[in-house]
C-alpha positions as CSV (number, residue, x, y, z in Angstrom):
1,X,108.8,441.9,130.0
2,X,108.2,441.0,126.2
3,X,107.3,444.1,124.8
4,X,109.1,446.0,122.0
5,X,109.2,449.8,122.8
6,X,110.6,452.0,120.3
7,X,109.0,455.2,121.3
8,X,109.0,456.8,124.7
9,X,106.3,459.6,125.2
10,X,106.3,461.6,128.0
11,X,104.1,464.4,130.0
12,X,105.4,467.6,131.3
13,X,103.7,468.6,134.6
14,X,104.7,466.9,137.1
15,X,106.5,464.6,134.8
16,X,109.1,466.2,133.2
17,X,108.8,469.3,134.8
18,X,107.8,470.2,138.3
19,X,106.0,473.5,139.1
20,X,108.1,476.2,141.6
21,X,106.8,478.9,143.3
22,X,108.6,482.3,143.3
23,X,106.6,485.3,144.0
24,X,108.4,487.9,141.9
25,X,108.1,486.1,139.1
26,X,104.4,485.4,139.3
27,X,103.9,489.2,140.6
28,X,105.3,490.4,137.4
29,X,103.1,488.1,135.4
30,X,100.2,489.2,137.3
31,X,100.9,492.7,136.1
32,X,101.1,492.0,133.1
33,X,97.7,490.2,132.6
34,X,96.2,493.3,134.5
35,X,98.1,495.5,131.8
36,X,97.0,493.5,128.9
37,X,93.6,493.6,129.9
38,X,93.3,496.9,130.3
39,X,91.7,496.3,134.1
40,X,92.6,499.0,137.2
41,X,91.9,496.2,139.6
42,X,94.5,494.9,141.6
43,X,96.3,492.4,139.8
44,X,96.7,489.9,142.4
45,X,92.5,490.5,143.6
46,X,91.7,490.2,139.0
47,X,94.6,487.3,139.2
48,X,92.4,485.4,141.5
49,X,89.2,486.0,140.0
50,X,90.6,484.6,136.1
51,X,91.8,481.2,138.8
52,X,88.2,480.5,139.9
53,X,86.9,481.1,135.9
54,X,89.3,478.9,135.0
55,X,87.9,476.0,137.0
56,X,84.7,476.2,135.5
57,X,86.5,476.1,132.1
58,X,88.7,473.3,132.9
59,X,85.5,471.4,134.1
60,X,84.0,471.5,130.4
61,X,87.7,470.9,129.5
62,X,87.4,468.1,131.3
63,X,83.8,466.4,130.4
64,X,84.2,467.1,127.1
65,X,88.0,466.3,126.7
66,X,88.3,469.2,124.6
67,X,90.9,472.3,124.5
68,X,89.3,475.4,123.8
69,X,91.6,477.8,121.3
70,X,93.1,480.2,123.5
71,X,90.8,483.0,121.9
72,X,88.1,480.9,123.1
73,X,89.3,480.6,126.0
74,X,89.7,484.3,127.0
75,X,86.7,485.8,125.2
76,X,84.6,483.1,126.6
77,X,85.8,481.6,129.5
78,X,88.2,483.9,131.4
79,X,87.3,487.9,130.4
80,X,83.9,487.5,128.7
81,X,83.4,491.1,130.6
82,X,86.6,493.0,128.2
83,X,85.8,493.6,124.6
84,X,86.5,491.0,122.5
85,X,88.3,493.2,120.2
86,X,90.9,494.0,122.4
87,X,91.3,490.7,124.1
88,X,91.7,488.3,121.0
89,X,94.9,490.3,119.8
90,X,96.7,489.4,122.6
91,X,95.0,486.4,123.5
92,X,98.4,484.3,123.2
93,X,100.3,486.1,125.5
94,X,97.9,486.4,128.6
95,X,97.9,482.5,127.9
96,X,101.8,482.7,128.5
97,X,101.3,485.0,131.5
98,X,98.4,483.5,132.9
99,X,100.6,479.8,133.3
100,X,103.5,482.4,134.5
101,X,101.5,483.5,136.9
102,X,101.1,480.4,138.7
103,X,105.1,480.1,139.4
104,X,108.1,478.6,137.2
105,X,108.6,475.3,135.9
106,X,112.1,473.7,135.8
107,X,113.2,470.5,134.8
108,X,112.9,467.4,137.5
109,X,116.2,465.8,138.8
110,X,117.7,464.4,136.2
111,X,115.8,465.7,133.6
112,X,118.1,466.2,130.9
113,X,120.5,463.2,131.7
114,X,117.6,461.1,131.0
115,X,116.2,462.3,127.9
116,X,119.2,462.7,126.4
117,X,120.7,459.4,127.2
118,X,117.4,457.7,126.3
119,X,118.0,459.5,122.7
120,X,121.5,458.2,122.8
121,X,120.1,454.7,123.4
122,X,118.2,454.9,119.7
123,X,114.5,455.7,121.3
124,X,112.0,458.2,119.5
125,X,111.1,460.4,121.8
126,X,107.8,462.5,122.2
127,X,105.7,464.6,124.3
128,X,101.9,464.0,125.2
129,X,100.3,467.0,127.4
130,X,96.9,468.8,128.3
131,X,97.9,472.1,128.4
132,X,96.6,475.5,127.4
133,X,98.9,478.1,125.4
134,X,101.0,477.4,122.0
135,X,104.0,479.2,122.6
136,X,105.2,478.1,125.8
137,X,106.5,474.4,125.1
138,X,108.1,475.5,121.6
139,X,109.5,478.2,123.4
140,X,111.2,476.1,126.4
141,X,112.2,473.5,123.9
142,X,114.5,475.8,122.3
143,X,115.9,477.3,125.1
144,X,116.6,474.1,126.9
145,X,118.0,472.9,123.9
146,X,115.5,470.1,123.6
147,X,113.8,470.1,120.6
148,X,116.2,468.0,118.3
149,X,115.3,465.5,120.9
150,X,111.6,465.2,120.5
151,X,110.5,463.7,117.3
152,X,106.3,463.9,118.0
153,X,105.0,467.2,120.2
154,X,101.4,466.8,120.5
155,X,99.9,469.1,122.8
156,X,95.9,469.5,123.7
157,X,96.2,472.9,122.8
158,X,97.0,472.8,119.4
159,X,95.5,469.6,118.9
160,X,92.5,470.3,120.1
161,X,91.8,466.9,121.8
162,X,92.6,466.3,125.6
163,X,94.0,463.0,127.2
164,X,92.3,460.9,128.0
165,X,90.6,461.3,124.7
166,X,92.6,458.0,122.6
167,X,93.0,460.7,119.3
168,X,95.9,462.7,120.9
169,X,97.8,459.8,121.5
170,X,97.6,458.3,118.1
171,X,98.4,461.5,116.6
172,X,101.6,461.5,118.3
173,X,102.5,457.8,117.3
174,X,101.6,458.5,113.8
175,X,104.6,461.6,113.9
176,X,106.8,459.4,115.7
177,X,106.0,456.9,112.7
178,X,106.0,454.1,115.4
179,X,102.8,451.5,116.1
180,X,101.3,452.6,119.5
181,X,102.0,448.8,120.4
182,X,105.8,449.4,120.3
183,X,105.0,453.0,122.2
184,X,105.4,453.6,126.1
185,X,104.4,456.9,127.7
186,X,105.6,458.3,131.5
187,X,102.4,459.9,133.3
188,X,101.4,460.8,137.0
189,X,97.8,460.4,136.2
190,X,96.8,456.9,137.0
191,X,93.1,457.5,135.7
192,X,93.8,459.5,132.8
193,X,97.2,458.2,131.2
194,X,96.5,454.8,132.0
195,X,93.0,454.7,130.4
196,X,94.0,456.9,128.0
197,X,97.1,455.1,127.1
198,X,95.3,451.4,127.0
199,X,92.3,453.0,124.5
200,X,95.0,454.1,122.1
201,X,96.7,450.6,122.1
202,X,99.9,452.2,123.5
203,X,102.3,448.9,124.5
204,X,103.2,449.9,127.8
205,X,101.8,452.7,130.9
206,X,104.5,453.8,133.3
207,X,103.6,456.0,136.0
208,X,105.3,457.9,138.2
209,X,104.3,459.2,141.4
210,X,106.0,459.1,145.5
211,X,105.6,456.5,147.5
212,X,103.5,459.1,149.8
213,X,101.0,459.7,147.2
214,X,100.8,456.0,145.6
215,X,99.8,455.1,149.6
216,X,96.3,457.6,149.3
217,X,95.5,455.6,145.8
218,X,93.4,452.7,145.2
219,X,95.2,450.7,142.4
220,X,92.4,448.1,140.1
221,X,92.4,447.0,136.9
222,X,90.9,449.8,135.0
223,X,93.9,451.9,136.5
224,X,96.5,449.8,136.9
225,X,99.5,451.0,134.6
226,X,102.1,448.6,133.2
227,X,105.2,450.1,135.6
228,X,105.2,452.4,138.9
229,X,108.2,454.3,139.2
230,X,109.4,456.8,142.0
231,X,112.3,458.9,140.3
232,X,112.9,459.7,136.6
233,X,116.0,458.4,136.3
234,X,114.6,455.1,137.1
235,X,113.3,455.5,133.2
236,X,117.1,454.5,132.3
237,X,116.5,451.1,134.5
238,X,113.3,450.6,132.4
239,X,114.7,451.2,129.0
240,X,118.2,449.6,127.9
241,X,118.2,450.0,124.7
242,X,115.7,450.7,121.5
243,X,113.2,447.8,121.1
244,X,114.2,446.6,125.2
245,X,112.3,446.9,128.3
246,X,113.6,445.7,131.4
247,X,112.1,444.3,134.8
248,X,112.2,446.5,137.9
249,X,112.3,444.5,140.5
């Protein structure tokens, strides 16, 4: 490969992080939605009915690759039946508890070697992600100890733009201060981030995604990303040194 990376940008679900089930923790966050809402329904029974609003929501998330403020998004969208006077106070953290609610998410195997060697190895590093809520990435940043390692944070919930919509990404190579050409981003979308990715100019697509689920997908051209990996620590096989790529054979 001839390309010159200087800037590595990376999702989060399923990416960087992996999503883990563990009931108690999603019970209490169920509670706590119920609580906040100010709703005697079972949690669990109200939890489930906020799920199935939310797919209608992400639909027009979806068509319009937009990210509705999370006001928005709970007075209109997800408890349009509360008072809106109650619900947009506290709006923030039944975002927070609502992504709770749907388990834990922890770092994927060898998370932190990678980033943190890839930083070593002179890289700027960013994050690109659709996601609803404000607090929680800023929050997990600083308690993983990440956030000296992430020059350019753009997520669609502050931005207000979703991938694959080509804005978000240049907003994120214009903080890193790095042309898109000399920009990679990590994905396990192969419609979104490699469409997405290729609008914006970005130099290279890598995707990553098991060998099970790459065998149900129909690779062509307007999907086909730059590199398919299987493992994140196959990033440090990628990526030598600032400005290198190598070939995976």
């Amino acid at each position: 490969m001839t390309q010159t990376i200087d800037a590595i940008f990376l999702d989060l679900g399923n990416t960087l992080r992996i999503l883990v089930k563990d009931e108690a923790h999603q019970s209490q966050a169920r509670r706590k939605i119920a609580e906040l809402v100010g709703t005697d329904e079972d949690p669990l029974a109200f939890f489930e009915k906020l799920e199935a609003r939310y797919k209608d929501y992400r639909k027009w998330a979806f068509e319009q690759l937009i990210e509705a403020p999370e006001t928005e998004l709970w007075t209109r969208w997800l408890t349009p039946d509360f008072p809106p006077e109650r619900i947009a106070p506290v709006a923030g953290e039944l975002t927070f508890q609502f992504r709770q609610a749907n388990g834990r998410r922890v770092l994927v195997n060898s998370g932190r070697d990678v980033v943190e060697e890839l930083h070593r190895r002179g890289y700027t590093l960013g994050i690109i992600s659709n996601l609803i809520g404000t607090r929680e990435i800023p929050e997990w940043l600083d308690a993983e100890g990440f956030a000296p390692y992430f020059k350019s944070v753009v997520l669609s919930s502050v931005f207000g733009k979703r991938k694959p919509d080509p804005s978000i990404y240049y907003e994120a190579a214009r903080r890193a201060g790095v042309e898109p050409a000399c920009c990679a981003y990590v994905g396990d979308n192969l419609k979104r981030d490699v469409t997405g990715t290729r609008a914006a100019g970005f130099g290279m697509t890598i995707i990553l995604i098991s060998p099970e689920e790459l065998a149900e997908v129909t690779i062509a051209d307007e999907n086909r990303p730059n590199v398919i990996i299987h493992e994140f620590r196959q990033l440090l096989d990628l990526f030598p040194q600032c400005g290198k790529v190598n070939s995976l054979a």
